[in-house]
Every structure is written in structure tokens, then in C-alpha cells.
C-alpha positions in Angstrom: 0.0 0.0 0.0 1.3 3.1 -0.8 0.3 7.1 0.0 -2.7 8.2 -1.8 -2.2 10.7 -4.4 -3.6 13.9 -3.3 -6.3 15.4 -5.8 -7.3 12.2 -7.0 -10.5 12.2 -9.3 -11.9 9.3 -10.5 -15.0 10.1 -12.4 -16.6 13.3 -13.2 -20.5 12.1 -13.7 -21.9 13.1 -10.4 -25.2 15.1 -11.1 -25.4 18.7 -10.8 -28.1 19.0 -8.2 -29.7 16.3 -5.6 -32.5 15.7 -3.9 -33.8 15.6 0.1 -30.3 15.0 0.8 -30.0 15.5 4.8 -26.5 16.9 5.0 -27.8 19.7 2.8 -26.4 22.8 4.1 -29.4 25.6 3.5 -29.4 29.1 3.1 -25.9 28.8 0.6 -27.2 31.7 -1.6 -27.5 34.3 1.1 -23.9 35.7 0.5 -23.9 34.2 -3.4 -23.8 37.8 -5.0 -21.5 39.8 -2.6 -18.4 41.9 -3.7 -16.9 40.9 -1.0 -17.2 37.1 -1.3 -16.0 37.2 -4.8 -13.0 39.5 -3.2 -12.3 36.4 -0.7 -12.4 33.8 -3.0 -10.2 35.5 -5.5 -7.6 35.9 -2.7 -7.9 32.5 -1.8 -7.0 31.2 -5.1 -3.2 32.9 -4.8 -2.8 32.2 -0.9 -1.4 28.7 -0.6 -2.8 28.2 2.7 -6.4 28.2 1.6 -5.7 25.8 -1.6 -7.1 22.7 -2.2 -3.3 21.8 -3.3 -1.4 19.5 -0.7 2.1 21.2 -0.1 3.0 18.9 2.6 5.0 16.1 2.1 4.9 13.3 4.6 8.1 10.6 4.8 6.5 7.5 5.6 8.4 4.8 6.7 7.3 1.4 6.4 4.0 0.2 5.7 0.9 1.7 6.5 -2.8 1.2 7.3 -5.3 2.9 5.4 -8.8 3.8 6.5 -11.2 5.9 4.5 -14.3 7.9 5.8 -16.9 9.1 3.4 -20.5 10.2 3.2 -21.5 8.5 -0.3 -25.4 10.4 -0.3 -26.7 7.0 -1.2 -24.4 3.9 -1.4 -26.6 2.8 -4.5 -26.0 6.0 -6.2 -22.5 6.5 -5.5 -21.6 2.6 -6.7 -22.9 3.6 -10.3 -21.3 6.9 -9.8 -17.4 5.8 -9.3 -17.2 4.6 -6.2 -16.7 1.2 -6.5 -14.2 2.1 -9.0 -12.4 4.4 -6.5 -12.2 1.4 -4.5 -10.5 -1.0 -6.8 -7.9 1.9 -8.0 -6.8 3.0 -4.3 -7.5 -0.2 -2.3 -7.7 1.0 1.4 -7.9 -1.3 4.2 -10.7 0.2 5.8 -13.9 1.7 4.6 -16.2 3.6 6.8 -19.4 4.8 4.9 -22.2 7.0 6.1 -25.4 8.0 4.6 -26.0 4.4 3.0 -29.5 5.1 2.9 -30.6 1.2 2.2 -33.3 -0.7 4.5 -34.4 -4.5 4.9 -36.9 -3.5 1.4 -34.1 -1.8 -0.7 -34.8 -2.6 -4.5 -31.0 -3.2 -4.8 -30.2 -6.9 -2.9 -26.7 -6.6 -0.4 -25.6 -9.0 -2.1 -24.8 -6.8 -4.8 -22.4 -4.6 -2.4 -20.2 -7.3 -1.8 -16.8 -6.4 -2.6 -14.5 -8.4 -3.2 -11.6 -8.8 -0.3 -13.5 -7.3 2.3 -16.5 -8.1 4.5 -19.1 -5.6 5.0 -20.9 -4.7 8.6 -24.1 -2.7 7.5 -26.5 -0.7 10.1 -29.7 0.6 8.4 -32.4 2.9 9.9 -35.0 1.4 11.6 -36.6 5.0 11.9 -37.5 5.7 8.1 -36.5 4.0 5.2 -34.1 5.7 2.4 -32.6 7.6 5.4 -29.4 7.6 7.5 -27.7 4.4 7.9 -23.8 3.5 8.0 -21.5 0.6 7.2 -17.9 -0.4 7.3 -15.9 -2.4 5.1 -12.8 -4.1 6.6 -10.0 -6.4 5.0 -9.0 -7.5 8.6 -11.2 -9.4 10.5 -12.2 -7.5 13.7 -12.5 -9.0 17.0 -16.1 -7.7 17.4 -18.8 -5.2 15.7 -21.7 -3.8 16.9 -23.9 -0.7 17.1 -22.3 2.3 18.9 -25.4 2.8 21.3 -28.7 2.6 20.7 -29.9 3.8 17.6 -33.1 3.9 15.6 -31.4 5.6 12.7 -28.6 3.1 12.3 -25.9 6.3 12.8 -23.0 4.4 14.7 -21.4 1.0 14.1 -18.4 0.0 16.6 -15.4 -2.3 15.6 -12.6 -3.7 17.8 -9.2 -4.9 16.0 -6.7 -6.0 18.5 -4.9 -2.5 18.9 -7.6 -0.1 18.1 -11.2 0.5 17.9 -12.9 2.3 15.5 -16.0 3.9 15.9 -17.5 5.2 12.2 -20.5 7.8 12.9 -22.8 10.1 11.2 -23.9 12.3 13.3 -27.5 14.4 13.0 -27.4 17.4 11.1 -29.4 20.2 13.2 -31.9 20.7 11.0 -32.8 23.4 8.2 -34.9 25.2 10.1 -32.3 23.8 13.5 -35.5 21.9 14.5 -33.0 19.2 15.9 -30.5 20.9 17.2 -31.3 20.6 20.7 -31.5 17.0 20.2 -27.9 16.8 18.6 -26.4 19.2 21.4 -27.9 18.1 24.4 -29.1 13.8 23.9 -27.0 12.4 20.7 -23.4 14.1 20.9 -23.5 13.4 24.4 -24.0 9.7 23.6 -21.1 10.0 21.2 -18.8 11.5 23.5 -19.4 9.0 26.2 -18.6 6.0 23.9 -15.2 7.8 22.5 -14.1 8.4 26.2 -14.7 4.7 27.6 -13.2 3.2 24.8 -10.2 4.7 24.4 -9.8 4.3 28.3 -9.2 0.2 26.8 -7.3 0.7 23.7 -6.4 3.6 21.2 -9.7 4.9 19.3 -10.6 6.2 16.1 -13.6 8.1 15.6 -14.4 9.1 11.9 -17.2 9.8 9.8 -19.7 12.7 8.8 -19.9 14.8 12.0 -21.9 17.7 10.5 -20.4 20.6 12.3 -17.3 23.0 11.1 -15.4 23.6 13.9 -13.3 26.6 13.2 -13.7 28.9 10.3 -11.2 28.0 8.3 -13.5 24.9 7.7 -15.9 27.3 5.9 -15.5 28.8 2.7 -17.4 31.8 4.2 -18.7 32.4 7.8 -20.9 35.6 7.2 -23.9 34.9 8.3 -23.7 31.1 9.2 -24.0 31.5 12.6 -27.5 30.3 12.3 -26.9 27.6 9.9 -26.9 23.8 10.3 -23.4 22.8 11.5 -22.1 26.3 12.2 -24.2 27.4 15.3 -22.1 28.3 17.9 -24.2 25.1 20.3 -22.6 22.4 17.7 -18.8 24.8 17.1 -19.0 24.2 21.3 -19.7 20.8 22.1 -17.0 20.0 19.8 -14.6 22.2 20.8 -14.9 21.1 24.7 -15.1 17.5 23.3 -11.2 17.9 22.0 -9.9 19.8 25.1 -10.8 16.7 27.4 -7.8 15.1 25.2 -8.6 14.5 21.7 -7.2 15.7 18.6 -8.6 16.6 14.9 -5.6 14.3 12.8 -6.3 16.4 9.7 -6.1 20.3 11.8 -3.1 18.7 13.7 -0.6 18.1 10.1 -2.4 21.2 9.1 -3.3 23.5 10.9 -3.4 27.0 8.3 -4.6 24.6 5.3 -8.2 25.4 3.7 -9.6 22.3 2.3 -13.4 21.3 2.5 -15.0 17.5 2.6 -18.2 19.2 1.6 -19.7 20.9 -1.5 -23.3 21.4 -1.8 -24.5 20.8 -5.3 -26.6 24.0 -5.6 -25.0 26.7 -7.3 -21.8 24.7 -8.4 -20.2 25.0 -5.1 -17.4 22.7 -6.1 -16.3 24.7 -9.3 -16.1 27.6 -7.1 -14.4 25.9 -4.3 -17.1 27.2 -1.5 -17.2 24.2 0.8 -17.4 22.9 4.5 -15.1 20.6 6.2 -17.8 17.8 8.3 -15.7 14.9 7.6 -13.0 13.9 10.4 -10.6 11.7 12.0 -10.5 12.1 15.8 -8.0 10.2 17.9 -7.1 10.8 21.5 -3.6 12.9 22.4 -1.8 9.5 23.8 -2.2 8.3 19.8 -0.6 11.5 18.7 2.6 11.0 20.9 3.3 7.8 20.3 2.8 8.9 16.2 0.4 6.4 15.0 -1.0 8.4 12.1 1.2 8.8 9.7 -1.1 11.0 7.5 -5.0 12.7 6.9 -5.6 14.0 3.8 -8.8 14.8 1.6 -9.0 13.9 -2.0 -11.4 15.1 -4.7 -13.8 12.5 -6.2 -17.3 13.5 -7.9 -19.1 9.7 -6.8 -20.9 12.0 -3.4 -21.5 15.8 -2.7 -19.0 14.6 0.2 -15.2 13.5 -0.2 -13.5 10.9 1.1 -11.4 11.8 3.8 -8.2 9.6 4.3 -6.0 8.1 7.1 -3.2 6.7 7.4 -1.7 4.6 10.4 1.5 2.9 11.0 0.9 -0.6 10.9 3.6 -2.0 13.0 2.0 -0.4 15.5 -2.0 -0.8 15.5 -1.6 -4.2 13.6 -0.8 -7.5 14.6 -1.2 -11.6 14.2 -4.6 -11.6 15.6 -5.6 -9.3 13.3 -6.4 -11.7 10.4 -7.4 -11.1 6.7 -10.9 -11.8 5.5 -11.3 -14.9 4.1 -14.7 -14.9 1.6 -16.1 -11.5 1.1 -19.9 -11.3 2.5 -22.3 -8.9 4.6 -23.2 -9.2 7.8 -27.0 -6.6 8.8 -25.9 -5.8 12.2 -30.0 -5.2 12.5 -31.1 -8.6 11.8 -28.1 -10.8 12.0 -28.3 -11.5 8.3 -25.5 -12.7 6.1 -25.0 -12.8 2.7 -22.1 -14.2 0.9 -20.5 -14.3 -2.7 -21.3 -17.7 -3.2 -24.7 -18.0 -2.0 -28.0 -17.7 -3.5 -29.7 -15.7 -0.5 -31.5 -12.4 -1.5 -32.7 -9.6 0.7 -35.6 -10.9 3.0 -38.0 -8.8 2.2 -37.8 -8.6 -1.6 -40.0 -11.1 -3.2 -39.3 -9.9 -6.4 -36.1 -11.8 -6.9 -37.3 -14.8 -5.1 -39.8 -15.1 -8.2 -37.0 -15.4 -10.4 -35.6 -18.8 -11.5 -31.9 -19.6 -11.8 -31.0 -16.0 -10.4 -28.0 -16.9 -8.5 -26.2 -13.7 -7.8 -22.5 -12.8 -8.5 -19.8 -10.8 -8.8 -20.0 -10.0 -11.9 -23.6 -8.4 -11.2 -22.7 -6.4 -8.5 -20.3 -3.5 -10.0 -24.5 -1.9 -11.3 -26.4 -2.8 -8.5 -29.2 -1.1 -10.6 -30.6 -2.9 -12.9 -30.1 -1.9 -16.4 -32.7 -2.0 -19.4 -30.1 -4.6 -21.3 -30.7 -6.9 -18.2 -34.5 -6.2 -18.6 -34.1 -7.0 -22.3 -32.3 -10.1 -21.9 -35.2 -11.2 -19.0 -37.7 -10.3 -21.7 -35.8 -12.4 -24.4 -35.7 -15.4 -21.6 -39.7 -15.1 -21.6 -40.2 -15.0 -25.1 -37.5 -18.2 -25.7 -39.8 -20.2 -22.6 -43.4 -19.0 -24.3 -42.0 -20.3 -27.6 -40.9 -23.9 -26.0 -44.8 -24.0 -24.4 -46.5 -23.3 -28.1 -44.2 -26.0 -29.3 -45.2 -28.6 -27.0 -49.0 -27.8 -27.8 -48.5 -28.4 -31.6 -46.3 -31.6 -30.8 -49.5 -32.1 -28.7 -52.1 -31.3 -31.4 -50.3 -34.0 -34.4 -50.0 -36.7 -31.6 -54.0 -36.1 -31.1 -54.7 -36.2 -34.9 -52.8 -39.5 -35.1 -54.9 -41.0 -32.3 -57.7 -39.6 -33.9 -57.4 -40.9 -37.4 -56.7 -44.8 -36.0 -59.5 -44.6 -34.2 -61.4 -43.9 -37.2 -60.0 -46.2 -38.8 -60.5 -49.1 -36.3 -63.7 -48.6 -36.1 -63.0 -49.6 -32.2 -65.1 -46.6 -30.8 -68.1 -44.4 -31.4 -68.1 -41.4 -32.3 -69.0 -39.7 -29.3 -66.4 -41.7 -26.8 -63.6 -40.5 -29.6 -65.4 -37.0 -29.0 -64.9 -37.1 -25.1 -61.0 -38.6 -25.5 -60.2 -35.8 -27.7 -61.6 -32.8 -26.0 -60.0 -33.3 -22.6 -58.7 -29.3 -21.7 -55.2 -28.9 -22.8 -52.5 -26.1 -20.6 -52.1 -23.1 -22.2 -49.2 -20.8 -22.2 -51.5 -18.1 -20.4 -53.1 -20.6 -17.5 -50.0 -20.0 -15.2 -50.7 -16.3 -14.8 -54.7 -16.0 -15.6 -56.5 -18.4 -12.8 -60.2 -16.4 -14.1 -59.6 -18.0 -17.4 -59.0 -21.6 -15.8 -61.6 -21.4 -13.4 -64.0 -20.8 -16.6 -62.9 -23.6 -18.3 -63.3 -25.7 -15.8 -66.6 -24.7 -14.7 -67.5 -25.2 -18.8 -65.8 -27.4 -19.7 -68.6 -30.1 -21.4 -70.2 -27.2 -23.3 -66.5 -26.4 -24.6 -65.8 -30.4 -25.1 -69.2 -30.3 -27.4 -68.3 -27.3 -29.3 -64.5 -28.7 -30.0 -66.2 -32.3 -31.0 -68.5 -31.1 -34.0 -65.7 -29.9 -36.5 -63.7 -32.9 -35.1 -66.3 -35.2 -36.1 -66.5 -33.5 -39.4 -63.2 -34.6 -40.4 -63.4 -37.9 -39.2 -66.1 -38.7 -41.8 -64.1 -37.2 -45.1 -61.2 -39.0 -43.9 -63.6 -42.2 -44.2 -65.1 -41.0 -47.5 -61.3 -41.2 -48.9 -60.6 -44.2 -47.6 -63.9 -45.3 -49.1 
């Protein structure tokens, strides 16, 4: 594993503008037309302490550990939107995720998130569906996993390795009109903070994820009147602030402390183009982590996949990594929820989605996963599949039909039964291609079925006789 190249894009595709996104930061357009912004940003461009250019070079010696924290917006989204492919390019060890937004009736089966290498630990909101939700991908297997605290929204998942725990979050926002703010403030950081402080009382901790507040205002492309905006009131600035002076330490503000660089770009207005951001994403490990140097490097790189970016650590690995920490052997997902698991191999599909239970010989794979959504050339080739089995049913009623006629004509011509027991033999109901899927139209022809034997006799019976007359 090497350093991550700073600036790294991967695909530029992401759409322009999205939708009840919860870590939408409102109100963006109050300042968008002032002098004095456009003043700022102009000076930032030229100042290289408020570039998104890394001028800090870090010697690393020996190998590293790397985790990665990012809110994707929707993991289904960001999959078809590069992030799967960011994963195969820069390979990290680690892979916290917030913001997965999937549910026990997601459309899109788990099985389709495997990745390969890793096993996946997912925690969905209970609360609402399409909402919230975390999950962490890991090469190593951990020791243990389970939610932070309880949660209805499925914001905190908890993972010990033998040196280290890591704690992946996304924390509330406070509202766009701060309708939750005392709730974040005063019941959920609180819960947080406890969790961080016992555990790293046992072993070193790493607290990461999408913590919705920017803590100083360098992490704020502009502060003029964001005093009353979601993750800038001075309540949220606060709690954080007295959360690091009890001996914690932002990793990222630590190797830089005079460097502008935002984790967040709202899509409205272009943000990213115009590099007006907020820094929410973080690292947070205590001061005892610091001194004995176990991150090596934080740094923040520039992908399109989320309106978030992922935000990167590294640790020295001789020191949080040892023997007990084994590899993953076969890739899977573990709900933390439920309990459920799904694996590469198997045939299981999400519990609740009766859709693909319907479908015969859908085994899933890897090769199916890199699109969780289903694309119309799938749909096309399901169609063609339908068509191919209709086809096979028609055939078989013809083959039917000649084998009657056969029957019918030595009948005739054996003069072995009357006319109206060879009736009755050959208008017994034959399947249709339509009686799987229409039970009205079976019920009718069962309930009619001698008036229907009667009709299908007469022309029968017609035949019969010129066949005799050319025999005669």
C-alpha cells in the first residue's frame, strides 16, 4: 500500500443537483452575489494556505494502514457513480461509509455490495426508510462489531481490531430550520462523547465519519452569516470544541493547521467549481495516539461519486496491527439489524424482496454487483428469456395437437369406438401458455368445460367422416 495521491479524481459524472439530501447545508445563496465574497475567494485562489493543493509532504516509513471515511449520499448511487471504482484503484484497508440510505426493502439486494476482499458490517435505519444508515468495510477481520449505542437511525457502528477501535459515525445534522438541534447538542453528541471516552480508556480509538459541524472557520469557505446555519451554530462549534480539550485531537487540523480544504460541496449553485465548501468529515484520535505517532497522514481527495469527499487516514501498521488481526477470508455482509448474512457464493437475497425470489436460476455474483441497478439490457435479456420459454410451451401444444390427430385418425380407422367416446377422448382441456398467470380463465374452463368439449367435437367429427369418404 502506498500514500494516496492527493487530488485524485476518478470520475466526473456526479449530477449537478440532488434531492432531500439530509446533509444539505441551507441558506448557501445568502452571500452568493456579494463583492466581498468574490473579493475572498479571488484571494484564496493565490494564498497557498487556503488551496485545495497539498504542499505537505509526509516521509513514511514502512507500511501503513489505510482507513477511509466518506459520506456517499446513497451507497446505491454512489456505486454507479465511481465509487466502486475508487475502491479498486486505491485499495484501502478500511472503509467507513455514512449516509448508506438502504433498508431491509431496498430494491437493490446486499448481495450486490459485496466487494471483493472485504466483509461488509451494515447498520440501516430502523426510523425511516431511504434515510441515514452506515456501514464499514474491513480487510482485517475485527474482533467484534456492533452498534455504537442505541440507535433507531442506524448512525453508529463500533469495531474492535486487536490495537484499536474504531467507531465510524454520522452524526445528526441540526436541522434546516435547526428543528434538531437541541436534540444533537444536548441527547446524541453526548451519547457519542461517552462512547469515545470509555473506549479509548481500553485501547487507542478512532472516531471518523460525517460529523456535521465546522469547527473553526477555516473549515468554511465563508462564515458571514452562518451563525444560524446547520453545523455552524455556535451550540454544535461548542460541544466539539470542549469534546477535544478533554484530550482529543482533529488528525487532519493537527498536520495542518493553516490549510483550507473542504470535505463538503453542496451541489446547488456549483459550489465545487467555485471551491465554496465545509469541512464535516474527520478523524479524531485521543492525544496519547498523537505521541506515540500512529497516524502517519489525513488528507482529503477530490472524487465526484458523493456531494461529500473521502477523507483519508493513514496509520502505522507496526504499531496498531498484529497476528490476531487476520485477513478476510470470503467476502460477505453481515445486517448488524437482523443478523443477516449474505455471501459471494450464495444464493440468498434480501428478506423482504419477493421480487427476486420469483425469479428462477437467479444466482447472484460478482459479476452483477459492479451496477447494483438494474439496467434495461438486463431487462431485455429477462424479456428475451420469456419470449425463448413461451416459444418452448407453443411448441409442445403443436407436438400435442399431431399426436391427437394421429390418435384420432386410428380410431377412425379401427372402427373400435363411437363417435362420441372418440369426441370425449379428444376434448379433454389442454394447458395453455397463459393458465399460469390468468386463474379467471381456468376457473371458466373448468366450470364449462362439457359445453367447450361439445363445441371442439363437432368440426372434429367433421373430419373424421371425409377421412372415411377417402378411404372409401
Amino acid at each position: 500500500m502506498g500514500r494516496p495521491k492527493k487530488g485524485q479524481n476518478t470520475k466526473k459524472n456526479a449530477p449537478q443537483k440532488e434531492e432531500n439530501h439530509d446533509d444539505e447545508i441551507p441558506n448557501e445563496n445568502n452571500h452568493e452575489n456579494s463583492n466581498d465574497n468574490q473579493n475572498e475567494s479571488l484571494e484564496n485562489e493565490n494564498d497557498p494556505k487556503k488551496t485545495n493543493i497539498d504542499t505537505k509532504t509526509v516521509e513514511i516509513a514502512g507500511d501503513v494502514l489505510k482507513i477511509i471515511t466518506c459520506n456517499v449520499a446513497s451507497l446505491a448511487s454512489a456505486w454507479n457513480k465511481g465509487f466502486y471504482d475508487y475502491i479498486q484503484v486505491d485499495s484501502p484497508d478500511i472503509i467507513c461509509i455514512q449516509e448508506t440510505k438502504l433498508h431491509a426493502q431496498s430494491k437493490t439486494p446486499f448481495t450486490n455490495f459485496i466487494l471483493d476482499g472485504y466483509y461488509g458490517y451494515f447498520l440501516n435505519s430502523e426510523e425511516k426508510k431511504g434515510y441515514a444508515g452506515t456501514a464499514i468495510y474491513t480487510k482485517l477481520k475485527p474482533l467484534s462489531v456492533k452498534p455504537g449505542f442505541k440507535d433507531s437511525e442506524g448512525r453508529v457502528i463500533q469495531m474492535e481490531f486487536s490495537k484499536f477501535f474504531l467507531v465510524n459515525s454520522y452524526v445528526p445534522m441540526a436541522g434546516m430550520k435547526l428543528e434538531r438541534k437541541s436534540y444533537k447538542v444536548e441527547t446524541w453528541n453526548p451519547k457519542i462523547g461517552n462512547l469515545i471516552e470509555e473506549l479509548s480508556k481500553t485501547k487507542p480509538t478512532v472516531w471518523c465519519g460525517d460529523l456535521n459541524v465546522a469547527h473553526m472557520p477555516i473549515d468554511i469557505y465563508d462564515t458571514k452569516g452562518k451563525d444560524k446555519v446547520a453545523g455552524y451554530t455556535p451550540e454544535e462549534r461548542k460541544w466539539f470544541d470542549d469534546f477535544l480539550k478533554k484530550g482529543f485531537v482533529d488528525v487532519f487540523r493537527h498536520l495542518y493547521p493553516d490549510k483550507q480544504q473542504f470535505s463538503f460541496y453542496s451541489y446547488r449553485f456549483d459550489m465545487k467549481a467555485k471551491n465554496r465548501g465545509w469541512r464535516l468529515d474527520y478523524f479524531i484520535v485521543p492525544q496519547a495516539a498523537i505521541d506515540e505517532k500512529l497516524p502517519v497522514d489525513c488528507s482529503i481527495l477530490s472524487t465526484d461519486f458523493s456531494d461529500h469527499s473521502p477523507v483519508v487516514l493513514l496509520l502505522d501498521k507496526e504499531k496498531v496491527v498484529t497476528d490476531e488481526d487476520l485477513p478476510v477470508t470470503e467476502p460477505g455482509i453481515t445486517i448488524l439489524n437482523s443478523g443477516k448474512t449474505f455471501t459471494k457464493n450464495n444464493t440468498t437475497t434480501n428478506e423482504s424482496d419477493s421480487s427476486q425470489k420469483k425469479k428462477k436460476g437467479k444466482t447472484m455474483t460478482m459479476d452483477m454487483f459492479v451496477k447494483p441497478k438494474e439496467s434495461k439490457e438486463d431487462e431485455n435479456k429477462e424479456e428475451q428469456s420469456k419470449e425463448e420459454v413461451n416459444k418452448e410451451d407453443e411448441s409442445k401444444e403443436e407436438g400435442n395437437k399431431e399426436d391427437e390427430s394421429k390418435e384420432e385418425k386410428s380410431q377412425e380407422e379401427g372402427n373400435k369406438e363411437t363417435d362420441s367416446s372418440a369426441t370425449e377422448t379428444r376434448s379433454s382441456p389442454r394447458r395453455s401458455k397463459k393458465e399460469n398467470t390468468n386463474e379467471n380463465q381456468d376457473t371458466v374452463s373448468k366450470e364449462g368445460g362439457d359445453k367447450k368439449n361439445e363445441k371442439k367435437a363437432a368440426p372434429k367429427k367433421g373430419n373424421a367422416k371425409k377421412a372415411t369418404r377417402k378411404k372409401k
